[in-house]
C-alpha positions as CSV (number, residue, x, y, z in Angstrom):
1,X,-91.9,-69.4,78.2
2,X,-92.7,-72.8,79.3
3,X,-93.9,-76.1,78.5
4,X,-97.4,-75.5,78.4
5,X,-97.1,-72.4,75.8
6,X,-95.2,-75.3,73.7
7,X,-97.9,-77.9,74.1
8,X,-100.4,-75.1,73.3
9,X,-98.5,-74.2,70.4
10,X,-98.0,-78.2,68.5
11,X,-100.2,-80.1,71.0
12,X,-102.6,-81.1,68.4
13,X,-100.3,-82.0,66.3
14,X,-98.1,-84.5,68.4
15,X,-101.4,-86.0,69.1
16,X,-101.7,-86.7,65.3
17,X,-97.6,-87.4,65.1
18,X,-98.4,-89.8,68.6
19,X,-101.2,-91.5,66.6
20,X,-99.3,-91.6,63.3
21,X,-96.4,-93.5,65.5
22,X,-98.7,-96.3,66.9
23,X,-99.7,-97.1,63.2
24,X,-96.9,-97.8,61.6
25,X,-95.5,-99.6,65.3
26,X,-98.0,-102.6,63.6
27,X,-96.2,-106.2,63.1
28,X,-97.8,-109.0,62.3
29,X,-95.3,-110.6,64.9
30,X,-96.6,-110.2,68.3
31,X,-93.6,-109.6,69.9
32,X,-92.4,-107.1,68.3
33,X,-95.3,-104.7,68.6
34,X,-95.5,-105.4,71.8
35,X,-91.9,-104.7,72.6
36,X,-92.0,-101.3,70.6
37,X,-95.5,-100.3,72.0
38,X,-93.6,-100.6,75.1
39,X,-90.5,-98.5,75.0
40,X,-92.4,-96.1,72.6
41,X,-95.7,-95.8,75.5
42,X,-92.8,-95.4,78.6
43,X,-93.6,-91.5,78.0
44,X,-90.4,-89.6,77.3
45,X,-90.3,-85.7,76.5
46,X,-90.9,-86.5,72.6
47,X,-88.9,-83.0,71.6
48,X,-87.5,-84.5,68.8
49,X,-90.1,-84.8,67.1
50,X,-91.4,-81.4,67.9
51,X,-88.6,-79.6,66.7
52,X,-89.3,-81.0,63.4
53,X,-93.1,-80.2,63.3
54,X,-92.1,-76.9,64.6
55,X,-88.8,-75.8,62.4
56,X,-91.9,-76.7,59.4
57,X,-94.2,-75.0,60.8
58,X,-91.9,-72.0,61.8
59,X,-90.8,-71.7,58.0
60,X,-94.8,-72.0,57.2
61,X,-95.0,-75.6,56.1
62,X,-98.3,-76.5,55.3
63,X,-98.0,-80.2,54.3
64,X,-98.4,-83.5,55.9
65,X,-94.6,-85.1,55.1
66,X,-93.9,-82.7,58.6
67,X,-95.7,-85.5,60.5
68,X,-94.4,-88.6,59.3
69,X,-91.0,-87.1,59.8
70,X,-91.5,-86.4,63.3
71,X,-92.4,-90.3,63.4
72,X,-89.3,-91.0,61.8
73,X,-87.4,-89.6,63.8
74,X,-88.9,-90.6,67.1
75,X,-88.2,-94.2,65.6
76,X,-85.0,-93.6,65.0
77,X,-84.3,-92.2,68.9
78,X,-86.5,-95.0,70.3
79,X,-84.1,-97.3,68.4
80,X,-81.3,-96.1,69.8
81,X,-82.6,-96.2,73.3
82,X,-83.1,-99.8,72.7
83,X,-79.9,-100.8,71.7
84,X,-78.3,-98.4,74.4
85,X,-79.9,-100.3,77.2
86,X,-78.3,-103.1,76.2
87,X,-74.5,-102.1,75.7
88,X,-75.4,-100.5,78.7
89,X,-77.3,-103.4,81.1
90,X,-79.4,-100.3,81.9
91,X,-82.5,-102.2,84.3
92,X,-84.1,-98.6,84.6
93,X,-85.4,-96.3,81.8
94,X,-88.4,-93.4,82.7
95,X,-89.0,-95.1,86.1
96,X,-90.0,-98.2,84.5
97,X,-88.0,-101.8,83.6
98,X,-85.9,-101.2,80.2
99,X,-87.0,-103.3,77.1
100,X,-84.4,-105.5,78.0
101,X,-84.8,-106.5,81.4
102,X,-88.5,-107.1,81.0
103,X,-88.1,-109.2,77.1
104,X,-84.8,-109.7,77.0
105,X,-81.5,-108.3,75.0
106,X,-82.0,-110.0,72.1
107,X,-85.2,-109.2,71.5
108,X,-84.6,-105.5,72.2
109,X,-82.0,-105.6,70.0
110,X,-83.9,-106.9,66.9
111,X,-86.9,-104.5,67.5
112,X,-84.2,-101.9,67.8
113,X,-83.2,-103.3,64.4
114,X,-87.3,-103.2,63.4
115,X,-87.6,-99.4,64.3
116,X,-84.7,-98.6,62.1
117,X,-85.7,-100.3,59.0
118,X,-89.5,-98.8,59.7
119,X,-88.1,-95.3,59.7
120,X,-86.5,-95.9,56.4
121,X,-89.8,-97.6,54.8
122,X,-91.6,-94.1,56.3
123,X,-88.8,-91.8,54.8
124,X,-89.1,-92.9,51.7
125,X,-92.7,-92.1,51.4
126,X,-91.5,-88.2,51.5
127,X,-90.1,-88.4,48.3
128,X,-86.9,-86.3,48.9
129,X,-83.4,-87.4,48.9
130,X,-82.4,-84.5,50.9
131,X,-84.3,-86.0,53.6
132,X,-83.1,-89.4,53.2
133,X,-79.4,-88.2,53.2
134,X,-79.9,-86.7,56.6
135,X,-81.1,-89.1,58.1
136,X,-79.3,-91.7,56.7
137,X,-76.0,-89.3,57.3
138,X,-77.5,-89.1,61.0
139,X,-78.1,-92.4,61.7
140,X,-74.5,-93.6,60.9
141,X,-73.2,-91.2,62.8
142,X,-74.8,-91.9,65.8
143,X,-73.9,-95.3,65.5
144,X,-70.2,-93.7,65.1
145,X,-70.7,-91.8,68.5
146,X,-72.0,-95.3,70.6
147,X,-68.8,-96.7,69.5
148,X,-66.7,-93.5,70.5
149,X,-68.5,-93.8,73.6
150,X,-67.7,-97.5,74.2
151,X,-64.0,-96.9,73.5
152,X,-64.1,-94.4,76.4
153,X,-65.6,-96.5,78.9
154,X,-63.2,-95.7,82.0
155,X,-60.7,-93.4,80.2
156,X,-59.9,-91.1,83.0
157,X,-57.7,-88.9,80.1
158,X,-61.1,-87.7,78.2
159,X,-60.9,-84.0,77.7
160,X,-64.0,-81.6,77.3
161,X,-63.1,-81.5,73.7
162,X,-63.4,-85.4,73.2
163,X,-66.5,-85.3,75.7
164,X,-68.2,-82.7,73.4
165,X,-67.2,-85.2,70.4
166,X,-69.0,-88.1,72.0
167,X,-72.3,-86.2,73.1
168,X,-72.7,-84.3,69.6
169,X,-72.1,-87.6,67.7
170,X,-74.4,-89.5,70.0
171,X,-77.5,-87.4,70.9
172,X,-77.1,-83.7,69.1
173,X,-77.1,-85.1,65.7
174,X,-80.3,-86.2,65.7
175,X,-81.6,-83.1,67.0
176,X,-79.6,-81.3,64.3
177,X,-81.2,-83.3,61.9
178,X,-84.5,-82.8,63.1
179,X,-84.3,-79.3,63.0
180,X,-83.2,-79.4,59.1
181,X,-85.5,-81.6,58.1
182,X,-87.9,-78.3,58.5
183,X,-85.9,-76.0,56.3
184,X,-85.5,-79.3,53.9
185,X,-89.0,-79.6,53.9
186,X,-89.9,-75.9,52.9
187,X,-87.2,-75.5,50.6
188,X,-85.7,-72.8,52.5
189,X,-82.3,-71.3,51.2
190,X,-78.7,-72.8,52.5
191,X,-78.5,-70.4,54.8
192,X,-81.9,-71.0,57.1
193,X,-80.7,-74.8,56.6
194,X,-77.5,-74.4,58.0
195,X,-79.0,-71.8,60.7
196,X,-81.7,-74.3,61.8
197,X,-79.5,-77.4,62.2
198,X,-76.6,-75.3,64.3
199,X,-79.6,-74.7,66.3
200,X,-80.8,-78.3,66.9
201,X,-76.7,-79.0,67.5
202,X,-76.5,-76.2,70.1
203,X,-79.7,-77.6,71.7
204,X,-78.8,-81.2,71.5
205,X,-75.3,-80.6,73.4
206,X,-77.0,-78.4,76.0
207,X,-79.6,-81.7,76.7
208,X,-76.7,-83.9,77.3
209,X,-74.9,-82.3,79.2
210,X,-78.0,-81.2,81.5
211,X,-78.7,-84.9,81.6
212,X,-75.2,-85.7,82.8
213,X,-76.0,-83.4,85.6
214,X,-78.5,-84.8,86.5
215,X,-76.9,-87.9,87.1
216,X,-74.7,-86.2,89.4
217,X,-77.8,-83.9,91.1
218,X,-81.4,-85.4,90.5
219,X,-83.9,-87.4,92.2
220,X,-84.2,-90.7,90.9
221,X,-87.9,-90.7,90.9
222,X,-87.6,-87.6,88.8
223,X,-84.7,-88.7,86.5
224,X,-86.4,-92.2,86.3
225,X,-83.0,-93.7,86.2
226,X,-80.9,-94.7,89.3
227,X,-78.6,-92.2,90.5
228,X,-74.8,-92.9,89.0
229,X,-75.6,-94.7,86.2
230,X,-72.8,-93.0,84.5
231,X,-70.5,-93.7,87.1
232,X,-71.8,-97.7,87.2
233,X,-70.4,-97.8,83.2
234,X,-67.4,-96.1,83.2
235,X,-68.4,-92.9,81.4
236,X,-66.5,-89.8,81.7
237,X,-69.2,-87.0,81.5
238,X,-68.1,-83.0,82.1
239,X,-69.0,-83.3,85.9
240,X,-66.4,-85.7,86.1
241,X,-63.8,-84.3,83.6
242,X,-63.9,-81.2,85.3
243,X,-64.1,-83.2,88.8
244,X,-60.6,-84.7,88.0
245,X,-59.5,-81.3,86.1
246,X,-59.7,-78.6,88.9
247,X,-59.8,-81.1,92.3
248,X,-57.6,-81.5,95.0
249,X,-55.3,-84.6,93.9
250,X,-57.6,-86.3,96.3
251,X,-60.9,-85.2,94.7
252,X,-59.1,-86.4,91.0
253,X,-58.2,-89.9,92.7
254,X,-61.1,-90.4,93.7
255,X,-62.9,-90.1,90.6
256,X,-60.2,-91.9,88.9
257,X,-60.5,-94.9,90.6
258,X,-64.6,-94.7,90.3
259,X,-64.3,-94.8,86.6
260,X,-61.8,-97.3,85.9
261,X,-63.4,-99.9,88.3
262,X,-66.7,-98.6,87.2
263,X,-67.8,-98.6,90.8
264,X,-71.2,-97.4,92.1
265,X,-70.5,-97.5,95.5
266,X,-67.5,-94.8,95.1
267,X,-70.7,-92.5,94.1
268,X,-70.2,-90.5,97.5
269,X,-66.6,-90.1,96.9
270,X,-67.6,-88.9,93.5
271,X,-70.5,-86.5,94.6
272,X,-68.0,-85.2,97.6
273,X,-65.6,-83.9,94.6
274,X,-68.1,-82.7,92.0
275,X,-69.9,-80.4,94.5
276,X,-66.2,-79.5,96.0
277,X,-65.0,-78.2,92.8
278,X,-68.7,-76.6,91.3
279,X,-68.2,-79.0,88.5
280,X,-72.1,-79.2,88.3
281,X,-72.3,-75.5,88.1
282,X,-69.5,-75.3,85.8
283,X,-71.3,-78.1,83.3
284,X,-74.7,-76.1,83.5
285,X,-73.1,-73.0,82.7
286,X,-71.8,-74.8,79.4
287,X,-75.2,-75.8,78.8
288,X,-76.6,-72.6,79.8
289,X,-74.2,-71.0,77.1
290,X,-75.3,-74.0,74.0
291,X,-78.9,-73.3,75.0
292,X,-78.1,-69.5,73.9
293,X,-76.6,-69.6,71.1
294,X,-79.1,-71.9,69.7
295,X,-81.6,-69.7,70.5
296,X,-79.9,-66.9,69.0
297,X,-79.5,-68.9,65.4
298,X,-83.8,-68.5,65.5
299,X,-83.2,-64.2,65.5
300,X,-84.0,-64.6,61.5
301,X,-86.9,-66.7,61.4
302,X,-90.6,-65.4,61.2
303,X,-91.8,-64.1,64.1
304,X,-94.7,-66.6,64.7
305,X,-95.7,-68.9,67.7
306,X,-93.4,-71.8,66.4
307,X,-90.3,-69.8,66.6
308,X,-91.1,-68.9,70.0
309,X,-91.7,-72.5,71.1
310,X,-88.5,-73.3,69.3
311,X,-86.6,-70.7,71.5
312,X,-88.6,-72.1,74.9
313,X,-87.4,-75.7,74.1
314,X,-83.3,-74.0,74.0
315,X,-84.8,-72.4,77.5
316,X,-86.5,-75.7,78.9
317,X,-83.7,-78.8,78.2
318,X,-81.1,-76.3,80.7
319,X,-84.1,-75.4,83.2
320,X,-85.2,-79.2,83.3
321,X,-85.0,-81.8,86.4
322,X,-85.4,-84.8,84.7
């Protein structure tokens, strides 16, 4: 299955959620539309957002709250991004200038700050406090896993385990809640809830840790970030873990030494050792593995369209070069 069988499926409607999104991006202070027009129009792969329109739909959701949620939870994400570039002094985001180096940090910062409290006025409008204890439980952890990240800037001692911490914390939990806010939405029983947001988990993790690859193996006109990114910020991904983990003492001092001094220019040091030890083969198998048992969590819901483009997203963040 592949991308276009997933735009043919919810196409229309992530033109409604897209137009839904511009909307409610409306300030009567200039800067900040124009700042979150910005990061929001920079593209991205918006699945997010289609895992919630499509975990609805896939339960037979018939409503309109599906939509706003999507929105919601694209804010929420574009947020993040926001306020990630920064901590970060990321200058490259999709191939284009991030927020911050075109308008500055403080002003990505605050219309970071704007997207949140937007997202909140929209959730509200659903009426449920199942929905707004998701998101509101998702959104602090996040926050929870930037810090966790921060304190492991340059800790050559991360294990997988604490890796798979910071990555769930930080980027699955919003799929996870994305992929519940379906069930949520059609009152489905514990059980589907619980199935659908192990699913957006599994998926989640295995998108991380295919990006993470990719910072390791992609093209930078592809990835639309420059290539060692990670490396230039000190962060321990699964390329490197395993790197240090299963290298000559060589292969494991030279990573060592990239992370603590956060030094791009080691990056051929560091690429000599990943490829030596298959560490990038070894990180997309894990993803490879994520990707299936989320798929395999969708085995009990109908067999319509929507489930199907729910299992080709599990196939599609592993299969993806950027």
């Amino acid at each position: 299955m592949s991308l276009a069988f997933v735009q043919s499926v919810i196409g229309a409607e992530m033109q409604a959620v897209d137009h839904l999104i511009r909307q409610r991006l409306h300030s009567d202070v200039a800067l900040v539309s124009q700042v979150a027009e910005y990061i929001v129009a920079s593209g991205g792969k918006r699945l997010r957002p289609m895992i919630v329109l499509l975990s609805a739909r896939a339960l037979g959701y018939t409503g309109e709250h599906h939509r706003e949620l999507a929105a919601v939870i694209e804010f929420i994400h574009t947020a993040t991004l926001l306020h990630d570039d920064v901590v970060d002094e990321s200058a490259l985001r999709r191939g284009r200038d991030t927020a911050n180096a075109l308008f500055g940090n403080a002003a990505s910062v605050l219309v970071g700050d704007f997207l949140y409290s937007r997202a909140f006025q929209m959730m509200v409008g659903c009426g449920s406090m199942r929905v707004m204890e998701t998101l509101a439980d998702a959104t602090n952890i996040i926050a929870e896993g930037e810090v966790l990240q921060l304190m492991n800037i340059g800790n050559v001692d991360l294990d997988e385990a604490g890796y798979v911490r910071v990555i769930q914390y930080k980027t699955a939990k919003l799929f996870e809640a994305a992929a519940r806010l379906g069930a949520i939405l059609t009152g489905s029983d514990a059980g589907t809830e619980g199935r659908l947001a192990r699913y957006g988990m599994h998926l989640g993790t295995a998108f991380q840790i295919i990006d993470d690859v990719l910072d390791y193996s992609g093209k930078q006109d592809e990835i639309g970030k420059s290539l060692g990114d990670d490396l230039a910020e000190g962060k321990a991904t699964l390329p490197l873990i395993y790197a240090m983990r299963h290298g000559t003492a060589e292969h494991a001092d030279a990573v060592r030494q990239a992370l603590t001094q956060a030094d791009r220019s080691l990056l051929p040091q560091v690429l000599a050792a990943v490829h030596a030890t298959g560490a990038l083969d070894y990180a997309r198998e894990i993803a490879q593995r994520e990707a299936a048992l989320a798929r395999d969590l969708l085995v009990d819901l109908p067999d319509n369209d929507d489930r199907r483009a729910l299992e080709a997203l599990a196939e599609l963040a592993v299969a993806r070069n950027s």
